[in-house]
N, C-alpha and C positions, 0 to 999 in steps of 0.2 A: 485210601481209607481215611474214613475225617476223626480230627483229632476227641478223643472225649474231652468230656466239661471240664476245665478248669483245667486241662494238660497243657503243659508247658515244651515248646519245641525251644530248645537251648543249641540246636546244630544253627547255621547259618543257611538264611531263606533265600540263596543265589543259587541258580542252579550251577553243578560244578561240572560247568565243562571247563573253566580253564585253572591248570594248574599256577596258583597264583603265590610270589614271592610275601615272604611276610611281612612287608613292607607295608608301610601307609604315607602316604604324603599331602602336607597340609599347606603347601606351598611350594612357589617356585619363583627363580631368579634369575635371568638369562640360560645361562648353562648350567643352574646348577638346581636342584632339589631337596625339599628340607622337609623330614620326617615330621610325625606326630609328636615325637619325642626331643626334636631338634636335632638330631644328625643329620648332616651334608655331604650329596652325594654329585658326582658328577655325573651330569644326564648323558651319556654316549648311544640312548635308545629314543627320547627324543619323542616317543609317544608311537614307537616304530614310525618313525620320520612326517610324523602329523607337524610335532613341533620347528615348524623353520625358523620361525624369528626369537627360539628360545622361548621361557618363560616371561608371563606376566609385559611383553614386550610394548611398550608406553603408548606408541600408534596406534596399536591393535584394539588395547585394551580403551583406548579413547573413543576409539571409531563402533567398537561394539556396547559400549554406555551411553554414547551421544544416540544410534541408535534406538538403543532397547527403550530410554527413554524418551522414544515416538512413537515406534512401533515395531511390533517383529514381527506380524505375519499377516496376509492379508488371503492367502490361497492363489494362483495361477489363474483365477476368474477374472484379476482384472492386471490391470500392466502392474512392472515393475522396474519402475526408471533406473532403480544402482542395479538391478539384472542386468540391462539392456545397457546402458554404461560398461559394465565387468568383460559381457561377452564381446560388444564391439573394439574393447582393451586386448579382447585377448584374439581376437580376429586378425587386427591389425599387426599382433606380435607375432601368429602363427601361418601355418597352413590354409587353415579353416575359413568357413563362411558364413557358417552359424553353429551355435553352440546350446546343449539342454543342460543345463542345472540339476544336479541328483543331491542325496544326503551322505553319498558314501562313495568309495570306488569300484565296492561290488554292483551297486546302482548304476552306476557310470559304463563299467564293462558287460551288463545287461543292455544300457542301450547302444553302445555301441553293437553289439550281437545283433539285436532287430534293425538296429540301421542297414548293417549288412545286409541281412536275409532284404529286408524289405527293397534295400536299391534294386537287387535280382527280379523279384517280383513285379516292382511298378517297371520294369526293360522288359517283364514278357519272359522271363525265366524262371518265375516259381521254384524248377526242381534244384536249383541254384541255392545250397543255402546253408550247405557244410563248409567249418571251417578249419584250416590244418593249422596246429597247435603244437607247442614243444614240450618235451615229458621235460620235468620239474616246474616246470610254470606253476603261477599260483595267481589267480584273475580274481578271488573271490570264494563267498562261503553260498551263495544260491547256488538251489538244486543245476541251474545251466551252467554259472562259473567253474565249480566245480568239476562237472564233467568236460568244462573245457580246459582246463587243469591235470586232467585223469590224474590222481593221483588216489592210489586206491586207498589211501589211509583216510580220505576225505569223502570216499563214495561207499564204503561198506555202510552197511544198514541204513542205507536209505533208498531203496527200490532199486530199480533200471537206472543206468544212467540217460539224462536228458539224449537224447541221439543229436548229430549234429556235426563233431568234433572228431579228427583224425590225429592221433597223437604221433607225431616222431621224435627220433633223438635231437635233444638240442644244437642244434648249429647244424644237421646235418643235409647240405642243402640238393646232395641227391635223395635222398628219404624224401624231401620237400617234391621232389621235380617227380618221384613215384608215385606221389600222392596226389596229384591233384588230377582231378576227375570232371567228367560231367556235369558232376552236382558241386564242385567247389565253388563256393562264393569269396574265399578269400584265406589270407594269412592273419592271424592272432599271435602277436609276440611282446614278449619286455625286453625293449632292448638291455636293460641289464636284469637278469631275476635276483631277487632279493632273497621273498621265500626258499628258493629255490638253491642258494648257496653262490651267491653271488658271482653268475658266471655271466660273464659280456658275451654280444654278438659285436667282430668287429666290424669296421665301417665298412669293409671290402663285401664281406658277407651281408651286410645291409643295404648295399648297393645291388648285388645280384638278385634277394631276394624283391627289391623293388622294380628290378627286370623283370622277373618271374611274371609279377604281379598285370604288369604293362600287356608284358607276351600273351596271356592265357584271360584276360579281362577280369583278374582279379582284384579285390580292393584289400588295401593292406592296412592292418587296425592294430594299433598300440597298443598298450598299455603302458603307459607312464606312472601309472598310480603312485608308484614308490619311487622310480628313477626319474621324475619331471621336477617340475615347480622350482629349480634351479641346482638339484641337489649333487649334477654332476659337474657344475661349473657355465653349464650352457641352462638357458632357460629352461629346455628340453634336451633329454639325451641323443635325441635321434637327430639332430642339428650340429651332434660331430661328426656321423656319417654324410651328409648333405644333401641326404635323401627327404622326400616328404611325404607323411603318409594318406589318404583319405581319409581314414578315422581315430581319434584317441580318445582315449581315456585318461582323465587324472582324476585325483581326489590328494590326501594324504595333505599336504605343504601347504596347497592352494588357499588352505581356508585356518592354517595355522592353531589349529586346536580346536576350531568351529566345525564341527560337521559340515561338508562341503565335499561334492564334487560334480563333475561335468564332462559331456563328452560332446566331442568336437568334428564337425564332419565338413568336406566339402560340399559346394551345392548341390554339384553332380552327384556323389555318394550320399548327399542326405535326402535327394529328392524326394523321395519314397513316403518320410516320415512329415505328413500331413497332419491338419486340426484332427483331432480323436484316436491316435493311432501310438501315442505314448502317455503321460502324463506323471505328475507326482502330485501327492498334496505340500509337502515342506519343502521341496527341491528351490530354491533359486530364493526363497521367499525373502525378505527384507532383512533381515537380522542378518542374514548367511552373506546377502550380498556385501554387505559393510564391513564384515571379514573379509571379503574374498578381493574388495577393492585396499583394502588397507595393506593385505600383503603383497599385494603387486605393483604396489607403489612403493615396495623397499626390492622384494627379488627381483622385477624387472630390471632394475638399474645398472647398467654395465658396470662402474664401483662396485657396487655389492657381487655381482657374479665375478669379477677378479680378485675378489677378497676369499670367496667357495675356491677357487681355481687355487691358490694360494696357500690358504689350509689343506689342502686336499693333499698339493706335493709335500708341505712341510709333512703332514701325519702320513703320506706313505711313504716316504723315506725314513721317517725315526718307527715306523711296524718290519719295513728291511732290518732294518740294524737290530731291532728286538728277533727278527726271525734268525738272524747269525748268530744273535747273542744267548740266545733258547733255542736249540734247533732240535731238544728232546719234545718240546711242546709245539713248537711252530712248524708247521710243514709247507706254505707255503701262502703270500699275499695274494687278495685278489681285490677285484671289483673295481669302482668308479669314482671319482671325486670325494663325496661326503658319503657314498654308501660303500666302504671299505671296511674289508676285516681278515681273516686269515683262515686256513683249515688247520684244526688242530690233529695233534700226533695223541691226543689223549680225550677222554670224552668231553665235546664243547660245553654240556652243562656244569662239569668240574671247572673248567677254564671260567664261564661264569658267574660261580659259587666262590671262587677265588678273590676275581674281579669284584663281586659286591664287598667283599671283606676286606677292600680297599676300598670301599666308597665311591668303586666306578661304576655307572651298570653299563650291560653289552646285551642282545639279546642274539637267540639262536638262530642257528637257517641248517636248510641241507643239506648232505654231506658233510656231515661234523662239522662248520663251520660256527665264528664264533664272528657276528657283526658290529661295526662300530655305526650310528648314523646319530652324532649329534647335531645338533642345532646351527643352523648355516651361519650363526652371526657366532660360532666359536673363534674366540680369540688363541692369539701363538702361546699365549704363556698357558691355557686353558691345555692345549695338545699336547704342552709338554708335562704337565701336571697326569693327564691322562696317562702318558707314556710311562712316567713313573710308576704310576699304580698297576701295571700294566707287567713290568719287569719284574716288580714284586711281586704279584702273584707266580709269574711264570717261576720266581725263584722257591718261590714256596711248593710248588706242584711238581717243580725237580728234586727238591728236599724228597718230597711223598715217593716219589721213585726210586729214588737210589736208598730209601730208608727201610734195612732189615724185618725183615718180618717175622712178627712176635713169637717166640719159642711157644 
């Protein structure tokens, strides 16, 4: 209904799908976050792990001004040399043999999906073109992501789900070996889920499931989105198992606050996707590639991924001792490198309601869990500063526990 003359809409004109913290922030500083008001928070969310090289990061921020002041976008109609630079960078550091340029990583894990179907396809297998998926994955918010996700809290009211996707329990690699079919084109997994309540596949189970793959001529498609771009210590997380996939997906890190992402296929697996058969209008375009080259010119560096590897132990061994020290709140560590946090004994949005009220933020995942993913260039005195605020909450939220309730 249109508003009458001269009415005033005094609500906020965002549509509110997302429940948003009352925060605002008008700046930022390596790891750290600085309100409208000037309170300073320590970033432990990281932009849900978009930001790698932290904030306002000097490279970055140079390479995206030198940039923007030539050009940002030209369209896919004609070449684009720092594209073709980036991918052949990350070819040589990867799997891969070519690489497509998206804006996001639900972009990203869309084309990997048609890369899939499509390799079956152009071999003369059309009916080839489902793919088996683990229940809490989280690929994305398109109507296919999603239902390769199944996760029903993301498919209610929005029709049918896309067909395509056979979900089983995570890690459970007979469920895997029940499921695949006729029509199976492949495995869709993260090697760590995020969304999902940060539970790993370990390398053993990532080697079998690349058997699988071999056995039955299936092809086997990442998702790195949130566990790549260096954030477990390896450039990619599936490089601790030593397995290699035919297709991934990333986005998140890659492009360090730039919208950016890309999925990566081998020749064989990409064969399929010919002139006219994908495309974007902004994917890869000039501005994005100058991000996507500035940060891989810092996380590719063996330095720098030993400094991730490093932080990683130091902050899961001082979240052990916080889980001894709180074991009314903490139930139990988990996760990867830089994408680590804990399941809590009490509801994880208390645990980070707490945490903001020390000036740390965390954000949530499933299974009660409460996630840490700061910025890969955190420093040791940065993690211990965290821990702190970390302890204090937990001592506050034991307070709330053990505290009489009101006559």
């Amino acid at each position: 209904m249109a508003k009458a003359h001269g009415e005033t809409n005094t609500a906020s004109a965002m549509m509110p799908t997302y429940a948003r913290a009352d925060l605002a922030f008008e700046r930022g500083e390596g790891a750290w976050l600085i309100t409208t008001t000037g309170e300073r928070y320590l970033d432990f969310v990281a932009g849900v792990a978009v930001m790698s090289l932290g904030h306002s990061h000097p490279h970055l921020v140079e390479a995206i001004k030198t940039q923007a002041e030539k050009l940002c976008h030209t369209s896919n109609l004609f070449r684009i040399p720092a594209g073709e630079r980036l991918a052949k960078r990350l070819t040589d550091l990867t799997f891969a043999d070519m690489v497509f340029f998206t804006n996001s990583g639900a972009e990203a894990l869309e084309c990997a999906i048609k890369t899939a179907r499509k390799y079956h396809a152009a071999s003369g297998h059309p009916e080839r073109y489902r793919l088996i998926t683990f229940e809490g994955a989280f690929h994305g918010r398109t109507l296919a992501t999603i239902a390769a996700g199944g996760q029903q809290k993301y498919l209610e009211g929005f029709g049918p789900a896309t067909p395509g996707f056979d979900q089983v329990p995570f890690g459970d690699l007979e469920a895997v070996k029940a499921a695949i079919g006729p029509e199976t084109a492949g495995i869709l997994f993260e090697p760590v889920q995020g969304e999902g309540g940060l539970r790993s596949l370990s390398p053993a189970d990532m080697r079998e499931l690349r058997a699988l793959c071999d056995e039955h001529g299936l092809l086997m498609v990442l998702d790195e989105v949130q566990c790549g771009t260096g954030r477990t210590g390896k450039l990619f997380a599936h490089e601790w198992s030593g397995i290699t996939p035919d297709i991934m997906a990333i986005a998140k890190g890659i492009g360090g606050g730039f919208p950016l992402g890309a999925c990566l296929a081998t020749a064989e697996a990409g064969k399929g996707m010919v002139a006219g058969t994908h495309g974007s209008t902004y994917g890869g375009n000039p501005l994005a590639m100058a991000a996507g080259n500035a940060v891989l010119d810092i996380v590719a560096n063996e330095e720098f991924l030993a400094h991730v590897r490093q932080m990683s132990l130091l902050f899961r061994q001082r979240l052990a001792e916080m889980k001894d020290r709180h074991p009314a709140i903490i139930e139990d560590v988990r996760g990867e490198g830089l994408l680590t946090g804990f399941k809590a004994r009490v509801p994880n949005t208390d645990v980070i309601a707490a945490l903001r009220g020390e000036h740390l933020l965390a954000v949530a995942a499933g299974h009660n869990v409460v996630r840490f993913l700061p910025p890969l260039i955190i420093s040791e005195a940065e993690v211990q500063m965290a821990m702190r605020s970390l302890d204090a909450a937990c001592s506050k939220l034991e307070a709330a526990l053990t505290k009489p309730a009101a006559e």
